[in-house]
N, C-alpha and C positions, 0 to 999 in steps of 0.2 A: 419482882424479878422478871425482867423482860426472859420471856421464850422464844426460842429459832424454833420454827413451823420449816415446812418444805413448801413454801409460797413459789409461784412462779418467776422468774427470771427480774427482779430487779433493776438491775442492770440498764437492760434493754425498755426500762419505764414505759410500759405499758405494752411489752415485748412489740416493740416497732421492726419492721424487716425493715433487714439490713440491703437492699434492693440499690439497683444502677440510679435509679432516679432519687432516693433518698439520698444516698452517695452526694448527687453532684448538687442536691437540694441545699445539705450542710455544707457541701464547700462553698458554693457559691455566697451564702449568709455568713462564714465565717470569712471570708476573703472579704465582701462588704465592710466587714470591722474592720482590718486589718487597712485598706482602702482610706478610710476616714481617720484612722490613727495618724498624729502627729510624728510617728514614727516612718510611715509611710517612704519619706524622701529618702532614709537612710538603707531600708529595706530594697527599694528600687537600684542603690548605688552598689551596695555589697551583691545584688543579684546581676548586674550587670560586669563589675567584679568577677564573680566566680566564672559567667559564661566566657569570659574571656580566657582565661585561666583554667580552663576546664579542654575549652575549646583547643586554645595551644600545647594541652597534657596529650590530648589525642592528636596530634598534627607531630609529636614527636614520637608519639606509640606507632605512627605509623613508619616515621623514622627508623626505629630502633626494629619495628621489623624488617624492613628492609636491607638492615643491617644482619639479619640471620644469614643471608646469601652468601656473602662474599668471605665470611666467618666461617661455616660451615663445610664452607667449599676448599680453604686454608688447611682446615684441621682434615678433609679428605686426601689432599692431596698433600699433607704435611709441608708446605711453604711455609717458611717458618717466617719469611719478612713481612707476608701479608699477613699472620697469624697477628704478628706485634704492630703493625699497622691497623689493624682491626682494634686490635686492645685500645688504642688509645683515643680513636672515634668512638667506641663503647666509653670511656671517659667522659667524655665530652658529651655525649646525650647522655650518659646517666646523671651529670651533674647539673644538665639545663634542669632535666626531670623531677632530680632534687629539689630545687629550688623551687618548679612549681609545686610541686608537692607539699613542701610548708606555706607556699603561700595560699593554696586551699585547704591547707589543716585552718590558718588562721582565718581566712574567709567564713568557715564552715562554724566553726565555733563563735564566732564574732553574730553572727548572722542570728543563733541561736537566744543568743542575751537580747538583741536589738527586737528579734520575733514576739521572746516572750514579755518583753515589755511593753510592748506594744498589743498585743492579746490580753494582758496582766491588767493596764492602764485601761482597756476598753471595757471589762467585765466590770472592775469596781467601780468606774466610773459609771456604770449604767445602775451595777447593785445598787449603789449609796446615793442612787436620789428618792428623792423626798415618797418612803411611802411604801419604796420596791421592796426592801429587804424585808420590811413586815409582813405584805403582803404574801409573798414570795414562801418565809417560813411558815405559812399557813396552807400552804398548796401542796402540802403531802408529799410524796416521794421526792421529787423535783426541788424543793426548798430542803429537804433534810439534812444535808452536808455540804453548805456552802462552800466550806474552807476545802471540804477533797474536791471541787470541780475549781476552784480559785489558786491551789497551791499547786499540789500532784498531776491530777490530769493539764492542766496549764503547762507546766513545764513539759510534760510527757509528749502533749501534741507537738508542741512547737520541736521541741529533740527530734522525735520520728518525721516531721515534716521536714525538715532542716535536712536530716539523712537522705530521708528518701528521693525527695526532692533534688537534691547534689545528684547522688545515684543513678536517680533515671536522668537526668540532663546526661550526666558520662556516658549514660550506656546507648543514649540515641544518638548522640558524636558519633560517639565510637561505631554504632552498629550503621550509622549514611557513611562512613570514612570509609570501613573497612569491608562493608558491602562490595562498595565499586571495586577494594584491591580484588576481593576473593572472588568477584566476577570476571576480572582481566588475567585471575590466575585460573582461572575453571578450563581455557582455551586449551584441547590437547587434553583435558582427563576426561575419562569414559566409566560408564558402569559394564560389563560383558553379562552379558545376557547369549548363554548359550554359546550359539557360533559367531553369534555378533556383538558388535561393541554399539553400546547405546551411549550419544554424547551432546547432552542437549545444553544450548546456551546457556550458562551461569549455573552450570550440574552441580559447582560446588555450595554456592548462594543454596540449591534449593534445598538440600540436602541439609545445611545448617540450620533452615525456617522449618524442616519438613521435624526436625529433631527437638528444635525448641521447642517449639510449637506444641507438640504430643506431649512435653514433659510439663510444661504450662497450664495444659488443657488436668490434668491428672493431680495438679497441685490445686487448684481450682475446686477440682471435684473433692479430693480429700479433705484440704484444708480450708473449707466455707466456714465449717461451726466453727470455729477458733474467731468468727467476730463476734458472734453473740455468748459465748464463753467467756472472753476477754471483759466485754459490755459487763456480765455478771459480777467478775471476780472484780472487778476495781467496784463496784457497790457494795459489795461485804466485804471487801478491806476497809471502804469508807465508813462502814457499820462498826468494823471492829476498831476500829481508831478510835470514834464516837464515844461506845461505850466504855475506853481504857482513858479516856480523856473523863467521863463523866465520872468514872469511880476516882479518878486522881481527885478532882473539884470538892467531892463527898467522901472522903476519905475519912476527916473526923467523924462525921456521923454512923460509917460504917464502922468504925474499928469500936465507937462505944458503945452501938447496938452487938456488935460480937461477930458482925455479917459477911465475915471476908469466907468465909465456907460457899453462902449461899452467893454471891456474889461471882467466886470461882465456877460455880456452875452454870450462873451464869453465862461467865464469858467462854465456859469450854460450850457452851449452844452455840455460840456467837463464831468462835473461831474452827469450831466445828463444819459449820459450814464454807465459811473459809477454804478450808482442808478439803473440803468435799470437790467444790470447783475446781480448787489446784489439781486435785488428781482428773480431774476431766480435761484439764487442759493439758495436761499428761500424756496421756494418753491419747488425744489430740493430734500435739505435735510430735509424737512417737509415730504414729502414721503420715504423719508428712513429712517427716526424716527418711522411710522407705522410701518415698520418691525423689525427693531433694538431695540424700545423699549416694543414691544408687545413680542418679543421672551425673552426681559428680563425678563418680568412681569411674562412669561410661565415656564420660566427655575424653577423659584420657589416652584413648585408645579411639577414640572416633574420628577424629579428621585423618589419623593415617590409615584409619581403615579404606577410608572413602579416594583416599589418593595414592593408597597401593598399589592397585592396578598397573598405572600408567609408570611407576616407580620400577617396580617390577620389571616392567617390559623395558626400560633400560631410558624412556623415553623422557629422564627428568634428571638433574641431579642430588643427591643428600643435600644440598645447600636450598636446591629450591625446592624437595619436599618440609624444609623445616619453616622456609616462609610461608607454604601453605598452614604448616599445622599452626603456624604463629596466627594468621589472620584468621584461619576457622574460630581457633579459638576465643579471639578477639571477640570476633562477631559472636561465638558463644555467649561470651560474658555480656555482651549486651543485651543477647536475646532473655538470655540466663535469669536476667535481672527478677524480673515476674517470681520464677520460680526459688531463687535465695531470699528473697524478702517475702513471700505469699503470707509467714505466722509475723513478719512486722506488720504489713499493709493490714492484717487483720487486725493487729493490737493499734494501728493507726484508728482503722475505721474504728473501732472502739470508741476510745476516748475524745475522735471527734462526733461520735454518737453523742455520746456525753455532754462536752462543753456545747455543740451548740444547740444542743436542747433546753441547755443551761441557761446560753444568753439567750432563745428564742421566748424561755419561759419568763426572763428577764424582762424583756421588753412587751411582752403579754401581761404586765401585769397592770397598767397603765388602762386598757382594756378590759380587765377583767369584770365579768358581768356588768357589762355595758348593756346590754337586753332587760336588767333589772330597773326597778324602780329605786331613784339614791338620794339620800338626804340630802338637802339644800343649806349649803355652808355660805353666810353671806359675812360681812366686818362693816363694822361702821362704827363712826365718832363718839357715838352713845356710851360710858362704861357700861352698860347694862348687860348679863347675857337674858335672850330671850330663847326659850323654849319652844317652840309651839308644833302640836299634833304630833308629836317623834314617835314612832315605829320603827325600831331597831329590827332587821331581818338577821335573823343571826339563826346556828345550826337546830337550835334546841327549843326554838320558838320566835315568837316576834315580842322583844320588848319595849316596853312603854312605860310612863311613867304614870302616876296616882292622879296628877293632875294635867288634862290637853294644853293648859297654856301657862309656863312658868316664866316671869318676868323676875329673874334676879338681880337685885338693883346693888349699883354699885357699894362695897364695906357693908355687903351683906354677906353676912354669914349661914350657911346652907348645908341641911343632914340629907341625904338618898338612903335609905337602907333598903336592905333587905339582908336573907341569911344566905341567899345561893351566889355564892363566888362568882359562878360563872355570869352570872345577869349582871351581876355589877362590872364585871371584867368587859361585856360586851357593850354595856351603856359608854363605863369609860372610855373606850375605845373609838366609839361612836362621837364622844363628846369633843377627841381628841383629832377626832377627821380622820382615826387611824381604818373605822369601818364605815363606809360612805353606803351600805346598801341598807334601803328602806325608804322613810319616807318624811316628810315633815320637814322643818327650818328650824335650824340655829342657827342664830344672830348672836354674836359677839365683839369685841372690841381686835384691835390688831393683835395677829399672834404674838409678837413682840410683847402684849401686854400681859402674855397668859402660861404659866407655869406648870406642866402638868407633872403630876407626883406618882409614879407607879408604888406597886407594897412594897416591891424591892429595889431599892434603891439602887443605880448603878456606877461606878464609881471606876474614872477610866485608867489606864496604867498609868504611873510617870510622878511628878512630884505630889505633895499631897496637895499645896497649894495649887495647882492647875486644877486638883481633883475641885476645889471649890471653887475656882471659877469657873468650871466648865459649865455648859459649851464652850464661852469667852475663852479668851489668854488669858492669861492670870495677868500680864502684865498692863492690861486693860484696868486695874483695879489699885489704887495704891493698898501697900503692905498692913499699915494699921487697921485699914478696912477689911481685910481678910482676915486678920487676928481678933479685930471686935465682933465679927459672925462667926469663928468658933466661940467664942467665949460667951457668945449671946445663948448659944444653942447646948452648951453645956461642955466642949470640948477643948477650952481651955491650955488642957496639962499638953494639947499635940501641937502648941506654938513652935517648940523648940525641934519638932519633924520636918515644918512644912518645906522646906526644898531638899528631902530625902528621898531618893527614887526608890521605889518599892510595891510590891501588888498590892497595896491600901486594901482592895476590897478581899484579901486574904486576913492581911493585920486587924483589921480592924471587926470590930463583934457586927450583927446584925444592927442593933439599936445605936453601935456609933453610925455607919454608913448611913442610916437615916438622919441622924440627925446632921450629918455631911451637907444632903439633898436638901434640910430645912437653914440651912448656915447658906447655898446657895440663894434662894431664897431673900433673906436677910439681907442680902450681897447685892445681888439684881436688882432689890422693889419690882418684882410687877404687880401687875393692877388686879392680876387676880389669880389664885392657884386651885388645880382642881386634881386634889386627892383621890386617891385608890386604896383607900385602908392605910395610908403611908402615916396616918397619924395614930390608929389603933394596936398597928405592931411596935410604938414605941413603949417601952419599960413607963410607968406610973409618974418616976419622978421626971423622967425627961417629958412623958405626954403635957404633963403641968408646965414646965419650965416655956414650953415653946407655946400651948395656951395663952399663958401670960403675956407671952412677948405679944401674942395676935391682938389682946385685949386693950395694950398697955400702947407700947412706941407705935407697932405697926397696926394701930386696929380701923384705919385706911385701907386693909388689905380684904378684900373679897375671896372669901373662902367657899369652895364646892368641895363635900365629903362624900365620896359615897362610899359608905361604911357599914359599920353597925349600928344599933341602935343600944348604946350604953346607959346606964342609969346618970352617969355624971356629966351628962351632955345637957340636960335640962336649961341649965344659963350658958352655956357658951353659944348653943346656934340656935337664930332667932327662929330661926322655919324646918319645917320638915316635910321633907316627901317622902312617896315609896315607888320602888319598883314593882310592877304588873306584868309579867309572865300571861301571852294568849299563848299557848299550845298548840292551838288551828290555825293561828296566823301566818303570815308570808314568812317561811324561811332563806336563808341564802348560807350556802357550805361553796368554800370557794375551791377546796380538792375536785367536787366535783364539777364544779363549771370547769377546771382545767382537762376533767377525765383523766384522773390521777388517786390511786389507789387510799383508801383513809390515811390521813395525817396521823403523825405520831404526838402532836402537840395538842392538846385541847384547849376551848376557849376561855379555859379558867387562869392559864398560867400572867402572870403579870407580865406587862410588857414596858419598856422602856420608852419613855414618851417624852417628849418635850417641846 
């Protein structure tokens, strides 16, 4: 049963500050992605788009203010023909305004899908080459929930960007547009001081920046922790996802062990802490609600404050106190911007805390432990594989094998044993080019020629028939041929499934999905496969049935097992080696060449190899 501890911030992997230069660190690396995306052209065109349309939204706001005047001055003086001449100018910009209006609803959203496809296509495309994603779920925190920094946080940046983004463009329109009005209206108001009247250029200008400004600085102060809050909570929502997803997968084995009690306790640690966060962020922005919505409640009553004086003294009329209060406020909501969005721009820097730590660990992995000493992977013409001096650095020691130099010659068939899983997991791995640190040469033939067999077989979504040709298209394979490799490997009776879409690796028991993996196999011919216990966890009659086939049709086929050491192996494999465990030798943990808190994966678990 995994335990929730009170571990430090998550989140924030390896509690990084959330600093100006970190800031502009991640955007400038994710903006690089965004840059090189084929999306690029269309990103540039809807950007160009919206300023347009943004621009012209504020060039008739300023319109429609100036339209307060002559309106206002109607309803003072009860003229009732400019009242309804008014009315129908107010028509007329509020229906230009309309129109821009949906056409940056549509911009704004469009922009959204085009962002995150473009972030989306950039991430997996870096994940999914040769090596990263492996690597990567080995690196501890940073690897542990691909799919919440690929799915969730992906959409979530790109959303918040998209928003905020729009936002501050309107609001700096708007706040150079309506700067100059509220400066050309400043002319004639005063502040009184005493016996005298104090009336300095742009008194109203300054009075606006002097207010924003205070209420900005305050939101700032309050509302900091809400990034590194935010940073937290989307890692223990990622946590609790993980583990409701992991008990859905095991759910047979939990409901027959009887475990859904201990299991429940589980997940209330889990979601516990969850809970714990939310209410900090609660709490949070319950404090930055005092300030954000008391500066709302203020802003109401502040540009007439600031322009009653002059009102007062008779020196102005109601039509043109209501243009002032229209362009303060204007200029408010520009300045304003800061302080309405401070708990989004938090949950922004968040989750681009996140993704581009994501792709920076991404692209680091390419890199990783480059300082170390790495096994020497060569290919040549030879079928042979050659072994020689291999020292595997791995977390738990340095492994090696019984003999310095193994020459396995081609439709040789070959035993590895040993009893500790994880030695064998690190050799395969090593065999596999999946762990390149250590030392020594393997020489092999073309990877094309070479099959690697994890214990657990993996078996992709979609029909079954693809499941057997994969990697390949199944359409790469004529149909008899995919029916004579089930039938070879003893699966036969699922002719009548094979183009029925369905989660196969649900349908199907353990010892069928392997024998799936050995029907590919069959399917392919390569020149040689190298086993991970893939032939041990089959059931007795199938381990026989697929021996034979190696003995008989394919016994061309070069077999590497690293397994166990069986009593009924004696005649299948000509040779036998062992795995050797030095203790003292050169280790290599790749969590910590990242400086990344212990992995939750160990080296023992099987990996999907090919």
């Amino acid at each position: 049963m995994a335990e929730q501890s009170n571990k430090p911030p998550s989140g924030a992997e390896g509690a990084e500050t959330a600093t100006l230069r970190s800031l502009f660190s991640d955007f400038i690396w994710m903006a690089s992605g965004f840059w090189l995306s084929p999306q690029r052209n269309k990103l540039l065109m809807l950007a160009g788009a919206l300023i347009g349309v943004v621009g012209a939204t504020a060039y008739m706001q300023i319109r429609l203010n100036s339209w307060n005047r002559p309106f206002y001055n109607a309803l003072t003086n009860k003229d009732m023909p400019a009242f309804l001449s008014q009315l129908v100018v107010f028509g007329e910009l509020a229906g230009i305004l309309l129109v821009l209006n949906v056409a940056q609803m549509w911009l704004n959203q469009s922009s959204k899908v085009v962002m995150r496809q473009g972030l989306v296509d950039d991430l997996l495309n870096e994940w999914l080459k040769p090596k990263r994603a492996f690597r990567l779920s080995n690196s501890g925190v940073i690897g542990a929930n691909p799919d919440q920094r690929l799915q969730a946080d992906a959409q979530h940046l790109t959303d918040l960007s998209t928003e905020l983004g729009i936002g501050l463009l309107q609001s700096t329109l708007l706040l150079l547009l309506f700067v100059g009005v509220l400066w050309g209206l400043s002319r004639g108001e005063f502040l009184p001081l005493g016996s005298r009247d104090f009336s300095p250029p742009g008194y109203l200008v300054w009075c606006a920046l002097l207010y924003a400004g205070a209420a900005s600085y305050l939101s700032w102060r309050v509302g900091r922790p809400l990034i590194n809050l935010n940073a937290e909570h989307y890692a223990r929502e990622a946590e609790f996802r993980f583990a409701l997803v992991r008990i859905n997968e095991h759910i047979d084995g939990i409901t027959l062990y009887g475990g859904e009690a201990d299991e429940r306790q589980s997940l209330n640690g889990v979601f516990g802490s969850v809970l714990d966060i939310s209410r900090q962020i609660v709490n949070a922005v319950t404090r930055l609600t005092w300030i954000t919505a008391g500066y709302g409640w203020f802003t109401i009553i502040a540009p007439i404050l600031v322009a009653a004086p002059a009102y007062f003294r008779g020196t102005m009329s109601f039509g043109e106190l209501m243009v002032i209060v229209g362009a303060f406020n204007q200029v408010q909501t520009a300045l304003r911007w800061f302080v309405d969005n401070f708990s989004n721009l938090a949950d922004w820097r968040a989750t681009l805390l996140r993704v581009a730590r994501f792709r920076k660990a991404i692209l680091g992995m390419d890199d990783l432990g480059q300082a170390k000493s790495r096994i020497q992977f060569a290919e040549e013409a030879d079928p042979s594989i050659k072994i020689d001096d291999l020292r595997v650095a791995s977390p738990v020691g340095c492994v090696m094998l019984s003999e310095p130099h193994a020459n396995m010659n081609a439709k040789e068939r070959v035993l590895i044993t040993s009893e500790n899983g994880e030695h064998k997991a690190v050799l395969f791995r090593a065999v596999g080019g999946l762990w390149p640190w250590g030392s020594g040469r393997i020489t092999a033939p073309a990877r094309n020629r070479i099959m690697f067999m994890p214990v657990r077989a993996y078996i992709p979504p979609g029909t079954l028939r693809a499941a057997v040709a994969y990697p390949h298209a199944s359409k790469d394979y004529e149909a008899p041929a995919i029916v004579k490799a089930l039938a070879a490997v003893g699966l036969g009776h699922l002719e009548p499934h094979l183009d029925k879409e369905n989660r196969w690796d649900r349908e199907l028991t353990d010892n069928e999905k392997q024998c799936v993996a050995f029907a590919r196999v069959i399917l392919q011919r390569p020149g040689w496969i190298v086993v991970n216990d893939a032939l041990d966890v089959l059931d007795p009659e199938s381990r026989m049935l697929i021996r034979s086939l190696f003995q008989g049709e394919f016994a061309d086929l070069g077999i590497i097992n690293i397994g166990h050491d069986l009593p009924d192996r004696s005649t299948f494999y000509g040779r036998k080696l062992h795995i050797v465990l030095d203790p003292l030798g050169v280790t290599f943990t790749p969590e910590s060449e990242q400086g990344i808190p212990e992995p939750t994966n160990s080296a023992s678990e099987s990996v999907s190899a090919r």
